[in-house]
PDB file of N, H, CA, C and O in Angstrom:
ATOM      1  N   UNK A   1     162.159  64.992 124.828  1.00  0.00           N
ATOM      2  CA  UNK A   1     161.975  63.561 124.812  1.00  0.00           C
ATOM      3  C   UNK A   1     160.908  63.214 123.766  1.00  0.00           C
ATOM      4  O   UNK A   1     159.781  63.695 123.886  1.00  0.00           O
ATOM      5  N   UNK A   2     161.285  62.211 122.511  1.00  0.00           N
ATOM      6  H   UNK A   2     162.200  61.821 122.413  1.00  0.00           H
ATOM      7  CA  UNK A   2     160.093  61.966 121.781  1.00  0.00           C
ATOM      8  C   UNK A   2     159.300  60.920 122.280  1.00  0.00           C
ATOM      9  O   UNK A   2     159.693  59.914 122.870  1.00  0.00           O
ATOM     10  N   UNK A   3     158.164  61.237 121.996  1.00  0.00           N
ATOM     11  H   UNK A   3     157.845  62.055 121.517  1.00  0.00           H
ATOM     12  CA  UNK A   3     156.909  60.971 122.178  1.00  0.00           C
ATOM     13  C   UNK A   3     156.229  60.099 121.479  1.00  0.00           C
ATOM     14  O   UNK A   3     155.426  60.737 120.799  1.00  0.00           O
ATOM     15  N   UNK A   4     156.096  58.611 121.225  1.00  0.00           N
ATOM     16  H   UNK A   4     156.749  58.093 121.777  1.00  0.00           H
ATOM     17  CA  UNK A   4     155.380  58.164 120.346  1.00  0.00           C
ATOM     18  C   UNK A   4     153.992  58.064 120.367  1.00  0.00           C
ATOM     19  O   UNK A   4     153.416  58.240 121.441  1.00  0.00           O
ATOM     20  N   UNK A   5     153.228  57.760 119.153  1.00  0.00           N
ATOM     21  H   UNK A   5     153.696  57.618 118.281  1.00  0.00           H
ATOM     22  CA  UNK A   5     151.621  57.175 119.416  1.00  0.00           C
ATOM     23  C   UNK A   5     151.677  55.767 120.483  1.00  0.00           C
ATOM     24  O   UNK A   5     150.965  55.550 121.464  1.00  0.00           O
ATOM     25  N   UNK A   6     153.004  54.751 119.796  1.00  0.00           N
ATOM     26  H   UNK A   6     153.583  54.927 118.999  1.00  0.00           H
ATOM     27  CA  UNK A   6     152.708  53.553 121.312  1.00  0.00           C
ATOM     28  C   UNK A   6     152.868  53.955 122.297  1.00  0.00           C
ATOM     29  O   UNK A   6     152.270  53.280 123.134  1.00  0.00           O
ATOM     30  N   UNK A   7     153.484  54.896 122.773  1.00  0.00           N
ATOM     31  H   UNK A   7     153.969  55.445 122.093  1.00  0.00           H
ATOM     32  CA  UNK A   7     153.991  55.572 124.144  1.00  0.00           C
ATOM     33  C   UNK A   7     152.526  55.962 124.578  1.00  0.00           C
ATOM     34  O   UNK A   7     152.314  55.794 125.779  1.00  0.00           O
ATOM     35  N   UNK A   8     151.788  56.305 124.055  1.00  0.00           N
ATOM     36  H   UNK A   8     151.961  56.441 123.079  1.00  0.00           H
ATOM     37  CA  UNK A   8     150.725  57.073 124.745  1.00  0.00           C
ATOM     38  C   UNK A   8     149.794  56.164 124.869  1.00  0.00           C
ATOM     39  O   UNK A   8     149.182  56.119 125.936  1.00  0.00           O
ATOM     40  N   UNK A   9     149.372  54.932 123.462  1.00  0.00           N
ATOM     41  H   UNK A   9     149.870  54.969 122.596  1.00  0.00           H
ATOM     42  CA  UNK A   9     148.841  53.776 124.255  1.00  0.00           C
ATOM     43  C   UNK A   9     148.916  52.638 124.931  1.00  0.00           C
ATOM     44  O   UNK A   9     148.072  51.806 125.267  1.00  0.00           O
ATOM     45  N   UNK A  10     150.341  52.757 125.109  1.00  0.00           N
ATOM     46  H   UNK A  10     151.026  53.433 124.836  1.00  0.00           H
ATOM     47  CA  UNK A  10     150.663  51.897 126.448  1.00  0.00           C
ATOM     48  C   UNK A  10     150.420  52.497 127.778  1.00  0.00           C
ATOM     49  O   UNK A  10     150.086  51.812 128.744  1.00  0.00           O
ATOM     50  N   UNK A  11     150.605  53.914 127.829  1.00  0.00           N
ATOM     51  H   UNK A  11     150.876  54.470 127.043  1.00  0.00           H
ATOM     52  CA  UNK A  11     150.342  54.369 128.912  1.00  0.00           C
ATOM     53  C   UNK A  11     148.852  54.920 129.485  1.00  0.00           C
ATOM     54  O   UNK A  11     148.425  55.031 130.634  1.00  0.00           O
ATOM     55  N   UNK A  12     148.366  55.162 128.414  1.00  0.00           N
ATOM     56  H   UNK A  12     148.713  55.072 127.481  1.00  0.00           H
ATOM     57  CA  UNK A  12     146.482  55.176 128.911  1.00  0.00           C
ATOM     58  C   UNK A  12     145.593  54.075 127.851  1.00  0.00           C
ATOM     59  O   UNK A  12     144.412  54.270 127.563  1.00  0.00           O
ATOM     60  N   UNK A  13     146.200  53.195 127.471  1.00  0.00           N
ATOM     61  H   UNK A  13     147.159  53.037 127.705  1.00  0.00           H
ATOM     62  CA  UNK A  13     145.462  52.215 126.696  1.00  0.00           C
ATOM     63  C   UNK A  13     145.216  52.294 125.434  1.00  0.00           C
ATOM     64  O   UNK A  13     146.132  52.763 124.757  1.00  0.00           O
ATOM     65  N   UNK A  14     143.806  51.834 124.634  1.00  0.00           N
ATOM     66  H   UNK A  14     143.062  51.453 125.183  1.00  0.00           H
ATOM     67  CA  UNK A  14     143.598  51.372 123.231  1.00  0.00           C
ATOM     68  C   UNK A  14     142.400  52.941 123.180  1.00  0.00           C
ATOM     69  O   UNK A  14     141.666  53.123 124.152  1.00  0.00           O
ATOM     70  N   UNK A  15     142.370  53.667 122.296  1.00  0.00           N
ATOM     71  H   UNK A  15     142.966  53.519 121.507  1.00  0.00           H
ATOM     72  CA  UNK A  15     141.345  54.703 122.255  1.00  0.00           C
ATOM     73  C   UNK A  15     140.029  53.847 122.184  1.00  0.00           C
ATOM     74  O   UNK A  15     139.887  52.666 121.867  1.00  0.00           O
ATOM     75  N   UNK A  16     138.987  54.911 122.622  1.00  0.00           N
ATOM     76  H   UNK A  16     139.102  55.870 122.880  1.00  0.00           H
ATOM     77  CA  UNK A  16     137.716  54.303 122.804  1.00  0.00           C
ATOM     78  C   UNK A  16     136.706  55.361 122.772  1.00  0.00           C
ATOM     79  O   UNK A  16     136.421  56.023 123.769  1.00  0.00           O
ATOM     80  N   UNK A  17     136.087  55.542 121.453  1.00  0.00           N
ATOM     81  H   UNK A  17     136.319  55.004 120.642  1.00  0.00           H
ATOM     82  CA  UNK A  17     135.981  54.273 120.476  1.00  0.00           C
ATOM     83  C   UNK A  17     136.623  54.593 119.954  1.00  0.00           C
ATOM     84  O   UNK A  17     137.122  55.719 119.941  1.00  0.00           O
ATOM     85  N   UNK A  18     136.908  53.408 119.128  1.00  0.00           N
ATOM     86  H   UNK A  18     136.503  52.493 119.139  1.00  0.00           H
ATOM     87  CA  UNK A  18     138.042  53.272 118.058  1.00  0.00           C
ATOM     88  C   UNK A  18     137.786  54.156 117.024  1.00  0.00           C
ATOM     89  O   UNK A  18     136.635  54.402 116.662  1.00  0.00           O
ATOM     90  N   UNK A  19     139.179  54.864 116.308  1.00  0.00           N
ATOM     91  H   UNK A  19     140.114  54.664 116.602  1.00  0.00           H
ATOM     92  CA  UNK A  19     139.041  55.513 115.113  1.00  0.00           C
ATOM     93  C   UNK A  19     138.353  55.712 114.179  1.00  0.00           C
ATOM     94  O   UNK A  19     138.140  56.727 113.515  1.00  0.00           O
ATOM     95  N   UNK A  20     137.689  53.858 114.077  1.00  0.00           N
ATOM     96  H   UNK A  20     137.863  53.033 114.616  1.00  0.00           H
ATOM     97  CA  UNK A  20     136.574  53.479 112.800  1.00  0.00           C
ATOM     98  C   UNK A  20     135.251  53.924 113.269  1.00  0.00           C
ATOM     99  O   UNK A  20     134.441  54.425 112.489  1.00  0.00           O
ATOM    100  N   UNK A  21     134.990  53.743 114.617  1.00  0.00           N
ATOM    101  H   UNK A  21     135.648  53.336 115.251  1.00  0.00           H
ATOM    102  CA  UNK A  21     133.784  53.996 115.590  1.00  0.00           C
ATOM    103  C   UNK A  21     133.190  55.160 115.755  1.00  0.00           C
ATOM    104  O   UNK A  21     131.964  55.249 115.821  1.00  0.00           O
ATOM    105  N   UNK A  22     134.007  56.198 115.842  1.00  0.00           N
ATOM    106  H   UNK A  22     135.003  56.125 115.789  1.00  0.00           H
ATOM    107  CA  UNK A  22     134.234  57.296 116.628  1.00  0.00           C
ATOM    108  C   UNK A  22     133.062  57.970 115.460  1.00  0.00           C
ATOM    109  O   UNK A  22     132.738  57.457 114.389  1.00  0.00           O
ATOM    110  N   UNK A  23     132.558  59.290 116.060  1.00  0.00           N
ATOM    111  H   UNK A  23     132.822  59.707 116.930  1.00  0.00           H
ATOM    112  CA  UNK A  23     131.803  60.617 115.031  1.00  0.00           C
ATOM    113  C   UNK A  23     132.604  61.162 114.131  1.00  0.00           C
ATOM    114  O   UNK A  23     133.808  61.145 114.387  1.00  0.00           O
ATOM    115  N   UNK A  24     132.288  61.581 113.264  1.00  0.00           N
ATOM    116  H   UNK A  24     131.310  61.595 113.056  1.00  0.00           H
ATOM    117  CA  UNK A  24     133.243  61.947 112.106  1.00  0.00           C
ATOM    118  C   UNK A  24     132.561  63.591 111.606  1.00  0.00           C
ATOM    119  O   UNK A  24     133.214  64.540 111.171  1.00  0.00           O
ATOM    120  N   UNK A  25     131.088  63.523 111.837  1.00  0.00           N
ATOM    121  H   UNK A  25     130.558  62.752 112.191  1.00  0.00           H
ATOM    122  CA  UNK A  25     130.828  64.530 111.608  1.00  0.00           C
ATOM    123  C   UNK A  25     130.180  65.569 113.006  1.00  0.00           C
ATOM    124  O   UNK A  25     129.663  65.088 114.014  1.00  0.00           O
ATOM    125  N   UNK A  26     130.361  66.999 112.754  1.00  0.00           N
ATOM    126  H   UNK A  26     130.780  67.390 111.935  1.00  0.00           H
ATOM    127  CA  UNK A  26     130.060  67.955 114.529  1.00  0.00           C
ATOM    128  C   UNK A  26     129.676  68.945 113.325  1.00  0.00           C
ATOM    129  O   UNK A  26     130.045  69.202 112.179  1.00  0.00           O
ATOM    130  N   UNK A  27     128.613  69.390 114.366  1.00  0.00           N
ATOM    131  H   UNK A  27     128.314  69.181 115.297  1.00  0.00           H
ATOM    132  CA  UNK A  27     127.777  70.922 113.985  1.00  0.00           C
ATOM    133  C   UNK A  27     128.739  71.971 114.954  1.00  0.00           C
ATOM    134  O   UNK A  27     129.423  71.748 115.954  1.00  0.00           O
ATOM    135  N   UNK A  28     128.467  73.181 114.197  1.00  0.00           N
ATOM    136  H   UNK A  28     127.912  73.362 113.385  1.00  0.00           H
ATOM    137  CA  UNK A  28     129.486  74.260 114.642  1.00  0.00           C
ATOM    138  C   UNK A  28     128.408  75.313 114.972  1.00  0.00           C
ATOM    139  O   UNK A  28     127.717  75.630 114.004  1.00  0.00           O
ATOM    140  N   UNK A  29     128.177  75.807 115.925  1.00  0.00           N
ATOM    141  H   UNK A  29     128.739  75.550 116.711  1.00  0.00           H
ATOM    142  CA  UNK A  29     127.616  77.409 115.880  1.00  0.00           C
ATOM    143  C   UNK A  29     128.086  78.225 116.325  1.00  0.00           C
ATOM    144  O   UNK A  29     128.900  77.955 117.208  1.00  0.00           O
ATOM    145  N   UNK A  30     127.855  79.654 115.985  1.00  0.00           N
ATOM    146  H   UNK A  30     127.194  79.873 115.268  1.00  0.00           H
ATOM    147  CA  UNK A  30     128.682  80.327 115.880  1.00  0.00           C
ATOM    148  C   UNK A  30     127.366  81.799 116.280  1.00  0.00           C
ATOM    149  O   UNK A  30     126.389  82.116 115.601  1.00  0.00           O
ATOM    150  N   UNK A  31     127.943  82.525 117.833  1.00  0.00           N
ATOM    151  H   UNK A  31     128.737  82.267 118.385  1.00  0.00           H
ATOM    152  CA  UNK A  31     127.369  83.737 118.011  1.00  0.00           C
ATOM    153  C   UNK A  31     127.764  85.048 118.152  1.00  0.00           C
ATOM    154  O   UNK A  31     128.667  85.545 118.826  1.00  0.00           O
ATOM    155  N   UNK A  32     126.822  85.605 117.296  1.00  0.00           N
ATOM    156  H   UNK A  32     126.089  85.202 116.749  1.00  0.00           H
ATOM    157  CA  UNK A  32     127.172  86.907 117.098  1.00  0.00           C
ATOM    158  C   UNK A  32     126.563  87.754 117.946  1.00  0.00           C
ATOM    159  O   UNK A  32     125.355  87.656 118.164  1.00  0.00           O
ATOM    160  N   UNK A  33     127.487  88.878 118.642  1.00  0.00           N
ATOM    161  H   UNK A  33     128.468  88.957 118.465  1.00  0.00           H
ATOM    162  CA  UNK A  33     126.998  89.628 119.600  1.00  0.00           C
ATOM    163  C   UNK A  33     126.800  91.149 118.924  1.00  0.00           C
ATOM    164  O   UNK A  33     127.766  91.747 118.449  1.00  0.00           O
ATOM    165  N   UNK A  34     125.499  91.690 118.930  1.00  0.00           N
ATOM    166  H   UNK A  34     124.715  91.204 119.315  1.00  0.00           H
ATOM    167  CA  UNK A  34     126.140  93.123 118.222  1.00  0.00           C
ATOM    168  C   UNK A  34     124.794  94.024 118.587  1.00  0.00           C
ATOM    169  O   UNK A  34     123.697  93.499 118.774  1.00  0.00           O
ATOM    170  N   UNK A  35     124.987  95.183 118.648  1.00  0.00           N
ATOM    171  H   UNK A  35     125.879  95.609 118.496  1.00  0.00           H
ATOM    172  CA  UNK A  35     124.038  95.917 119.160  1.00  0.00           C
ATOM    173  C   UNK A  35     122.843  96.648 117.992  1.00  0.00           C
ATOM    174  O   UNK A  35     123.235  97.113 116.922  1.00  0.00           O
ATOM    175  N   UNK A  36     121.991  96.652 118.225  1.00  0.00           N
ATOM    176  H   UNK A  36     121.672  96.274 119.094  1.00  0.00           H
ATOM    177  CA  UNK A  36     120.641  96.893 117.118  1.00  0.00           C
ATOM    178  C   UNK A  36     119.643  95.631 117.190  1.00  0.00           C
ATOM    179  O   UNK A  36     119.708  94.842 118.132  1.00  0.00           O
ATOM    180  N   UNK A  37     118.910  95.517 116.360  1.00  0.00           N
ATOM    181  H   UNK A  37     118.858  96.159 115.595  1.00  0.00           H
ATOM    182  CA  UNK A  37     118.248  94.759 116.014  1.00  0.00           C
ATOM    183  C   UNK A  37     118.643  94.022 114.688  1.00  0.00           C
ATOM    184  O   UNK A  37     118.181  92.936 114.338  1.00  0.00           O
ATOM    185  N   UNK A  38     119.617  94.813 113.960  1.00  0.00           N
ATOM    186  H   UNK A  38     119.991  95.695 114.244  1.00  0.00           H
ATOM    187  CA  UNK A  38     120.071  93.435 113.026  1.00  0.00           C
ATOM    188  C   UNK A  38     121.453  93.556 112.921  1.00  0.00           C
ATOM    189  O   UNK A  38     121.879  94.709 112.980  1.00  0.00           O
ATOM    190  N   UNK A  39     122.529  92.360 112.734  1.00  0.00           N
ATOM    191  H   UNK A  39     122.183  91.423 112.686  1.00  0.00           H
ATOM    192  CA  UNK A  39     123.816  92.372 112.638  1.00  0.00           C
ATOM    193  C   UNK A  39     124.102  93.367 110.917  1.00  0.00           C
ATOM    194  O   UNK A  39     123.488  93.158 109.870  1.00  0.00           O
ATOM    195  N   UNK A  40     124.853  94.079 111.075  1.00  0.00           N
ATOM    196  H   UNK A  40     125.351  94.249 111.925  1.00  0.00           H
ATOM    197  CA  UNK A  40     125.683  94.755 110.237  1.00  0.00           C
ATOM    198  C   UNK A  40     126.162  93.802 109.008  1.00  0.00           C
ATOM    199  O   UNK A  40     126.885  92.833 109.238  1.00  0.00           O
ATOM    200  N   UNK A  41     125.801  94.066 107.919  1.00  0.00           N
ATOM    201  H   UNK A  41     125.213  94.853 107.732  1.00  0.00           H
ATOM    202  CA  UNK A  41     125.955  92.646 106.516  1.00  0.00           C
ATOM    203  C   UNK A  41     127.407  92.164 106.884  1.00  0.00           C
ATOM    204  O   UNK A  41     127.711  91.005 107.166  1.00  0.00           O
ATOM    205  N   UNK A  42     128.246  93.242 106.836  1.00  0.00           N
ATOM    206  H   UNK A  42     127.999  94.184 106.607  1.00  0.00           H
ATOM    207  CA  UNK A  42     129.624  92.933 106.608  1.00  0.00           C
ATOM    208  C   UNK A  42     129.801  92.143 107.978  1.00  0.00           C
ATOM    209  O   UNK A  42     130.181  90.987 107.790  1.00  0.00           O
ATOM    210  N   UNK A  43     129.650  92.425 109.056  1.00  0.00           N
ATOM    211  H   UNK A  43     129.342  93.364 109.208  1.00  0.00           H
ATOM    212  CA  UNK A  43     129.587  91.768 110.253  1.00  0.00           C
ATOM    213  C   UNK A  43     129.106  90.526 110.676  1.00  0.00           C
ATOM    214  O   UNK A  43     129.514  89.878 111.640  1.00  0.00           O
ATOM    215  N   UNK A  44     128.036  90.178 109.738  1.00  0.00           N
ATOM    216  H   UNK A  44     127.705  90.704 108.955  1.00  0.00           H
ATOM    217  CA  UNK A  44     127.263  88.749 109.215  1.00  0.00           C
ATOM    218  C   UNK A  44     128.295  88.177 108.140  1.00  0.00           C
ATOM    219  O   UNK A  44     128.547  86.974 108.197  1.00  0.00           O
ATOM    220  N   UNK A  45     128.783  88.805 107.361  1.00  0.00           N
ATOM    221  H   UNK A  45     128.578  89.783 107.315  1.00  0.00           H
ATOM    222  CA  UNK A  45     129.847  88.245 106.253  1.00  0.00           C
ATOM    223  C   UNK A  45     130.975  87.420 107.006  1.00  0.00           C
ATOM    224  O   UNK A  45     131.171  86.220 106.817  1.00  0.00           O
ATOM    225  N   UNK A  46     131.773  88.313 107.983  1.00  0.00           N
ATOM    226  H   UNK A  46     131.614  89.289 108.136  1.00  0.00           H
ATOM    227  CA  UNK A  46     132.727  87.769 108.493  1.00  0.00           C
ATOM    228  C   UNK A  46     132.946  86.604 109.644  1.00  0.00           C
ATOM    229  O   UNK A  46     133.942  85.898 109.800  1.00  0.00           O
ATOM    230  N   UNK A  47     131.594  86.615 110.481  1.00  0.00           N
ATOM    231  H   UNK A  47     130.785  87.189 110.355  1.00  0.00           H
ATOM    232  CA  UNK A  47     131.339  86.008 111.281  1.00  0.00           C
ATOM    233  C   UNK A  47     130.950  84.032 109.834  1.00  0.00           C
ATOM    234  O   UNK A  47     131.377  82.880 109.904  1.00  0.00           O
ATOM    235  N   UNK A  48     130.331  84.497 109.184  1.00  0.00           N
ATOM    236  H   UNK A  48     129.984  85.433 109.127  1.00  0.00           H
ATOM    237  CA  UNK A  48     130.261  83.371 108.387  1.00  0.00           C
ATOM    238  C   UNK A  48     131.549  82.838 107.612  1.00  0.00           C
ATOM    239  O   UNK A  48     131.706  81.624 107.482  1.00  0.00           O
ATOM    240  N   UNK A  49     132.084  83.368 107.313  1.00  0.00           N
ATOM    241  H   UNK A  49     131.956  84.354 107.418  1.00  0.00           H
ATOM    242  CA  UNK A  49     133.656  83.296 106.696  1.00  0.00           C
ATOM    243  C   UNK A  49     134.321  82.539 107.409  1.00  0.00           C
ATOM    244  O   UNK A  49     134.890  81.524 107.006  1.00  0.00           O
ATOM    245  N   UNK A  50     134.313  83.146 109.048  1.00  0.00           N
ATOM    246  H   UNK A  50     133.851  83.970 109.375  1.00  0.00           H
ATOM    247  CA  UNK A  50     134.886  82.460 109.843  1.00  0.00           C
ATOM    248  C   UNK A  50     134.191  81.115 109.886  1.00  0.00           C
ATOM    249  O   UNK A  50     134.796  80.338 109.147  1.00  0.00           O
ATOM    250  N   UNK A  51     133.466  80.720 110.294  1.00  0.00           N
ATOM    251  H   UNK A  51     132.975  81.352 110.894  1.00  0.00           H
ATOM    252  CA  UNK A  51     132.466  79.452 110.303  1.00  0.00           C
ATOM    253  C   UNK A  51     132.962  78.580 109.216  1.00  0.00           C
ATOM    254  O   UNK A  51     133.342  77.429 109.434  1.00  0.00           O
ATOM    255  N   UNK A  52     132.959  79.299 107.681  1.00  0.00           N
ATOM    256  H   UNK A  52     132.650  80.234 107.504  1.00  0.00           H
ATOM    257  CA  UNK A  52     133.230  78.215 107.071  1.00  0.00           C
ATOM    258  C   UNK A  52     134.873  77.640 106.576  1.00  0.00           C
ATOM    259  O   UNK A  52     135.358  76.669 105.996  1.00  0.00           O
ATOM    260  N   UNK A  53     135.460  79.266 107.391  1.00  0.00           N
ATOM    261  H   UNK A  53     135.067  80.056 107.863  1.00  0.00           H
ATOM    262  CA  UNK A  53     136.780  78.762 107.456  1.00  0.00           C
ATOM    263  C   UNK A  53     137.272  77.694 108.400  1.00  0.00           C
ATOM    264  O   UNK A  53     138.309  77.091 108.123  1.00  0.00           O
ATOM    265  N   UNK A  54     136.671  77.452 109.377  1.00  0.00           N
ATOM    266  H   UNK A  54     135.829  77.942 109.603  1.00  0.00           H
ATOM    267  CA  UNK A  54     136.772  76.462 110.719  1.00  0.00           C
ATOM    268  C   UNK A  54     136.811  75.158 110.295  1.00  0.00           C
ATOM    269  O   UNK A  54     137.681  74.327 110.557  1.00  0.00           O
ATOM    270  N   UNK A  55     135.577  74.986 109.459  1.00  0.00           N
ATOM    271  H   UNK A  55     134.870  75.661 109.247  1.00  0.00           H
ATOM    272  CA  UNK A  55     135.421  74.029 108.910  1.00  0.00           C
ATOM    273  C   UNK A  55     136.064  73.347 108.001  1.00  0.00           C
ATOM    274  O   UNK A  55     136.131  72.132 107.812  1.00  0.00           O
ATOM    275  N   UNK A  56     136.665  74.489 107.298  1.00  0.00           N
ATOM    276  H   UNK A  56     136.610  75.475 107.452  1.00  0.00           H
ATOM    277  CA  UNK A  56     137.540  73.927 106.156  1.00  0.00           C
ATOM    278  C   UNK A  56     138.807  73.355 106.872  1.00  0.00           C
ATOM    279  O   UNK A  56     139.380  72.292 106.633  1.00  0.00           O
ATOM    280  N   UNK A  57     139.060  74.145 107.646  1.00  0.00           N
ATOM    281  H   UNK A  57     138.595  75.008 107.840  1.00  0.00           H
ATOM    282  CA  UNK A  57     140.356  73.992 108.438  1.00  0.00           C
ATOM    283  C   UNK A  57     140.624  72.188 108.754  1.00  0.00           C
ATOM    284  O   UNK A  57     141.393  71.311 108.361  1.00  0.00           O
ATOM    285  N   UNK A  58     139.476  72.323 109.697  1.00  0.00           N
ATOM    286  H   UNK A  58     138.851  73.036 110.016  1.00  0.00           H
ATOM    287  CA  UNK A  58     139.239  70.359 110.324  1.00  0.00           C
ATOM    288  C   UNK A  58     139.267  68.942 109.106  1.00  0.00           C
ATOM    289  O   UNK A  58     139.791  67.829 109.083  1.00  0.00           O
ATOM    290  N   UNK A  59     138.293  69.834 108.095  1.00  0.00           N
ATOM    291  H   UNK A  59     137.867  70.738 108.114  1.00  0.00           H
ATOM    292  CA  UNK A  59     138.679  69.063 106.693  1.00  0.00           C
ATOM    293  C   UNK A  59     139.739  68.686 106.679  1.00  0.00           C
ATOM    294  O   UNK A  59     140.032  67.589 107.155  1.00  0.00           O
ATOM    295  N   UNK A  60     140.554  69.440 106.164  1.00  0.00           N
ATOM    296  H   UNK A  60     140.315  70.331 105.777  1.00  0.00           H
ATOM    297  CA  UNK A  60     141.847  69.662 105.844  1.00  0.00           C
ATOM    298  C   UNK A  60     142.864  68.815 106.584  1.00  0.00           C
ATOM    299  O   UNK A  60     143.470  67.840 106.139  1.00  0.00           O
ATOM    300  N   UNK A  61     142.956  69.433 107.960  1.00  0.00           N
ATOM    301  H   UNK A  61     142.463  70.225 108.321  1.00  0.00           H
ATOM    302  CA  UNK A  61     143.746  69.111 108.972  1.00  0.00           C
ATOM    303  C   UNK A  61     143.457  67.258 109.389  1.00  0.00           C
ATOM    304  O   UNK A  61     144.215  66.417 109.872  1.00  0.00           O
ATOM    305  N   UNK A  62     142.461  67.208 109.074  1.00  0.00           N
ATOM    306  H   UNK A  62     141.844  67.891 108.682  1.00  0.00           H
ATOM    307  CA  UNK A  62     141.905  65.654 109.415  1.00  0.00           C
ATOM    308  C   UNK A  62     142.027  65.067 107.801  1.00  0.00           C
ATOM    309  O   UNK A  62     141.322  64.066 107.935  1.00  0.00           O
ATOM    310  N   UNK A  63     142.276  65.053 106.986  1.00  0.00           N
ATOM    311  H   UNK A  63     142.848  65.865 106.877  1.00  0.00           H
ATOM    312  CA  UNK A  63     142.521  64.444 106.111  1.00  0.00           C
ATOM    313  C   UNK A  63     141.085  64.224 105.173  1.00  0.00           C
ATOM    314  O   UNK A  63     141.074  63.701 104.059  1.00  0.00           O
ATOM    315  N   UNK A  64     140.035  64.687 105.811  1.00  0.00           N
ATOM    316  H   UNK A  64     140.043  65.111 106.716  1.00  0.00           H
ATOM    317  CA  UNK A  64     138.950  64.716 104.781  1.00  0.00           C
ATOM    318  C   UNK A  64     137.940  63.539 105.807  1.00  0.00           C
ATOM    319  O   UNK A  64     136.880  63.001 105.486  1.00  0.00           O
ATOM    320  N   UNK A  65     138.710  63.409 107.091  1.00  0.00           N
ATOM    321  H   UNK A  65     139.571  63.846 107.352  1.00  0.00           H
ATOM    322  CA  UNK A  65     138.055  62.103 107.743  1.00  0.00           C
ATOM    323  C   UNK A  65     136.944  62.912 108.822  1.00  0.00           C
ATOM    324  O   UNK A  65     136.123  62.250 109.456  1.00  0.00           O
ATOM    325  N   UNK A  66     137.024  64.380 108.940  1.00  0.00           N
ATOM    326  H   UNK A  66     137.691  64.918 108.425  1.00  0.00           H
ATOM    327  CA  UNK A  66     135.936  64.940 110.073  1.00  0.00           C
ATOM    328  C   UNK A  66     135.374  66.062 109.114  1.00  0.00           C
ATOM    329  O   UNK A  66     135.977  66.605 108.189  1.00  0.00           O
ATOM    330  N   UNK A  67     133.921  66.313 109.598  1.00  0.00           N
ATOM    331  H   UNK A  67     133.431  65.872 110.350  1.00  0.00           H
ATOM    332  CA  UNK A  67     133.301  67.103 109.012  1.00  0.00           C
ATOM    333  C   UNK A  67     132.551  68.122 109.785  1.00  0.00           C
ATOM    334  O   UNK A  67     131.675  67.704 110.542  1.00  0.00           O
ATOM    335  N   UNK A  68     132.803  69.631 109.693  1.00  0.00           N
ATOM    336  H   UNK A  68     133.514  69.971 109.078  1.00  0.00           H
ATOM    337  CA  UNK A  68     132.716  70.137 110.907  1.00  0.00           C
ATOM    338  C   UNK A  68     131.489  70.878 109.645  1.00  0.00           C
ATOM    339  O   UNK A  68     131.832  71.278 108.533  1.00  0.00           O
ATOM    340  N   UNK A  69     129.785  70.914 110.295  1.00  0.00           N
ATOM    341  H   UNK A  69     129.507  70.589 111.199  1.00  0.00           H
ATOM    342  CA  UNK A  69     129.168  71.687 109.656  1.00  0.00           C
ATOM    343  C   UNK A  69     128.902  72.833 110.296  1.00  0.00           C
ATOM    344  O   UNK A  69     129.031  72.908 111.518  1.00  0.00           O
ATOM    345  N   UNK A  70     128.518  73.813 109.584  1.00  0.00           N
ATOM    346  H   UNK A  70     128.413  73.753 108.592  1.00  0.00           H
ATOM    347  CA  UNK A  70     128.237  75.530 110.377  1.00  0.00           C
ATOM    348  C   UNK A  70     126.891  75.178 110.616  1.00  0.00           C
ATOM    349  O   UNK A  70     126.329  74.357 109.891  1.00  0.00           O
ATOM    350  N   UNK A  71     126.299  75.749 111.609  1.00  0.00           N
ATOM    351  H   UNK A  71     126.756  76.416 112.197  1.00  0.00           H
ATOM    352  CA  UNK A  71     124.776  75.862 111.822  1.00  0.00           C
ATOM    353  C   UNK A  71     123.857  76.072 110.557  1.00  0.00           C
ATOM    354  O   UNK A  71     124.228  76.984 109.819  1.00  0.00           O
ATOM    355  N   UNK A  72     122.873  75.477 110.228  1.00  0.00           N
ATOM    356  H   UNK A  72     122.571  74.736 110.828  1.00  0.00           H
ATOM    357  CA  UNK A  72     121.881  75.730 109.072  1.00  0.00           C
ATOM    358  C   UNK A  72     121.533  77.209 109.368  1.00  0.00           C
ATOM    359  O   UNK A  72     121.469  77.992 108.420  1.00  0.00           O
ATOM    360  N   UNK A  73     121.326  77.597 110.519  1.00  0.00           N
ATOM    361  H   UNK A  73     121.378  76.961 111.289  1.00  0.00           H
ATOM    362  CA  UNK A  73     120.490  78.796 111.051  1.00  0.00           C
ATOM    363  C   UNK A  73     121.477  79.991 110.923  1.00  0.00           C
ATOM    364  O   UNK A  73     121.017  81.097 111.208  1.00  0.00           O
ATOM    365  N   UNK A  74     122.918  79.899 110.489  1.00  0.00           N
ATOM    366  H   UNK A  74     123.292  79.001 110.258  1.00  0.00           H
ATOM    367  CA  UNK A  74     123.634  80.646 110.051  1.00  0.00           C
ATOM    368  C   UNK A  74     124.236  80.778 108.526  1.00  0.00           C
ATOM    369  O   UNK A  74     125.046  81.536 107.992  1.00  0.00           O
ATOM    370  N   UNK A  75     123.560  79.833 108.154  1.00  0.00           N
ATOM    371  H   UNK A  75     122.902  79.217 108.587  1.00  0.00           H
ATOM    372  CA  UNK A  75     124.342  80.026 106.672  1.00  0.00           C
ATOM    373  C   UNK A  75     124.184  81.025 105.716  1.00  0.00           C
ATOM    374  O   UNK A  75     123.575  82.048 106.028  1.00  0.00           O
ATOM    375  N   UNK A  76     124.572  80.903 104.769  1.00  0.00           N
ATOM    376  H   UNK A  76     125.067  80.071 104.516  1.00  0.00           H
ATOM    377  CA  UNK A  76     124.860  82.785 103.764  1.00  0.00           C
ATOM    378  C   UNK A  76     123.112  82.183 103.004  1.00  0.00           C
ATOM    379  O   UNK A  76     122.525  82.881 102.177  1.00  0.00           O
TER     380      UNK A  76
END
């Protein structure tokens, strides 16, 4: 059965807040579990990769309208 966008706000209403309203930008963090006292470079590499692949992703996927940042406290 298709599904429209009016279908869904007739049936739970007008979003709130509105699209224009709403946050556009979210902090991301991201933890690494690993045994020693310091994460493994390559293990710090990938864990960040991922992070800024996430981000790119939401970019993307949102049209350039959300901005997902990685933690300052993780960056390369």
């Amino acid at each position: 059965m298709p599904v429209r966008i009016e279908d869904i706000v007739d049936a739970l209403g007008p979003r709130i807040p509105g699209a224009d309203e709403s946050r556009t930008e979210f902090r991301l963090g991201v933890y690494l579990l690993h045994n020693g006292t310091a994460p493994r470079p390559a293990l710090l590499h990938k864990a960040r990769s991922i992070s800024a692949a996430v981000a790119e992703y939401f970019f993307r996927a949102t049209d350039g309208r959300m901005l997902v940042l990685p933690n300052p406290n993780s960056a390369p």
